[in-house]
C-alpha positions in Angstrom: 15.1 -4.3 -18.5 14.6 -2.4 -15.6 11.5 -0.8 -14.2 11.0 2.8 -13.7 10.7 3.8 -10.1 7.4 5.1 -9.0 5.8 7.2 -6.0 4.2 5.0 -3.3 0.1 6.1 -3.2 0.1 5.8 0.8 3.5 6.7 2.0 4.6 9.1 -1.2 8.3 7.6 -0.8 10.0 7.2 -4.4 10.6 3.3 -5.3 13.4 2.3 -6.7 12.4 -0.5 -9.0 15.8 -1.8 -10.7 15.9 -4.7 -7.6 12.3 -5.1 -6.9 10.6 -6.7 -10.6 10.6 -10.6 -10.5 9.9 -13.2 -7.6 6.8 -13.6 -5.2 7.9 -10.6 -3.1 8.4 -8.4 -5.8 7.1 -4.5 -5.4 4.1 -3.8 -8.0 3.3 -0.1 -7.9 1.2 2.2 -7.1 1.9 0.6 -3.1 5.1 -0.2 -2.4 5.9 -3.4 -0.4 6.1 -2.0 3.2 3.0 -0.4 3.1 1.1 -3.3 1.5 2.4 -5.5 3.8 1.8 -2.9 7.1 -2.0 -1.6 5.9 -2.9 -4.9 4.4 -2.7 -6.4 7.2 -6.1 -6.8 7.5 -6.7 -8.4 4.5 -6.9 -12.1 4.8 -7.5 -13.4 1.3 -7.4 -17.6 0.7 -8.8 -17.8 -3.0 -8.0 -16.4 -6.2 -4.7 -16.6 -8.5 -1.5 -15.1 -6.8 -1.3 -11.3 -8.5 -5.1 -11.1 -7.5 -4.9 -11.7 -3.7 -1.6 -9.5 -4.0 -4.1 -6.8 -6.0 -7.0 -7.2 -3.4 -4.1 -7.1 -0.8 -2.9 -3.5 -2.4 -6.6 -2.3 -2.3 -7.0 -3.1 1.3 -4.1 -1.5 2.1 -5.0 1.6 0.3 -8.2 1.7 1.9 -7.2 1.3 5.6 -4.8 4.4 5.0 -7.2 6.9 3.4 -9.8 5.8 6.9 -6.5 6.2 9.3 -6.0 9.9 7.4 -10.1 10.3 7.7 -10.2 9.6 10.9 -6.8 11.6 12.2 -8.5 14.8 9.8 -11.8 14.8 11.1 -10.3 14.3 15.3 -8.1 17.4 14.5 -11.3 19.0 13.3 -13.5 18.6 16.7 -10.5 18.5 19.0 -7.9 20.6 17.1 -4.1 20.3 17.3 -2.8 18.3 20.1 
């Protein structure tokens, strides 16, 4: 049974799920895999069950993109347009 595709929250790209639903690098929406892996960087999580670092991993990521977007919104504010 295969997944229905979803829109990634940070990078809005559609996600084709029919490939992506079973093994340990396996997409699990709302992030898809790139992006959790490029914005959670950051994260560095050694406890907890599997899904939940992967979870915490997804939240990080989320996070670090919404303070990139703050902070590129509020230099175009003081500085304006480059």
């Amino acid at each position: 049974m295969a997944s229905e595709p979803f829109v990634c929250a940070i990078c809005e790209r559609e996600i084709e799920m029919r490939w992506n639903t079973h093994g340990p690098d396996r997409v699990v929406p709302p992030v898809c895999r790139y992006c959790e892996s490029h914005y959670g960087s950051r994260t560095k999580l050694t406890a907890g069950s599997f899904m939940d670092r992967r979870k915490a991993k997804q939240i990080g990521a989320l996070a670090e993109a919404l303070s990139g977007k703050a902070h590129c919104m509020q230099w175009s504010q003081r500085h304006g347009r480059a």
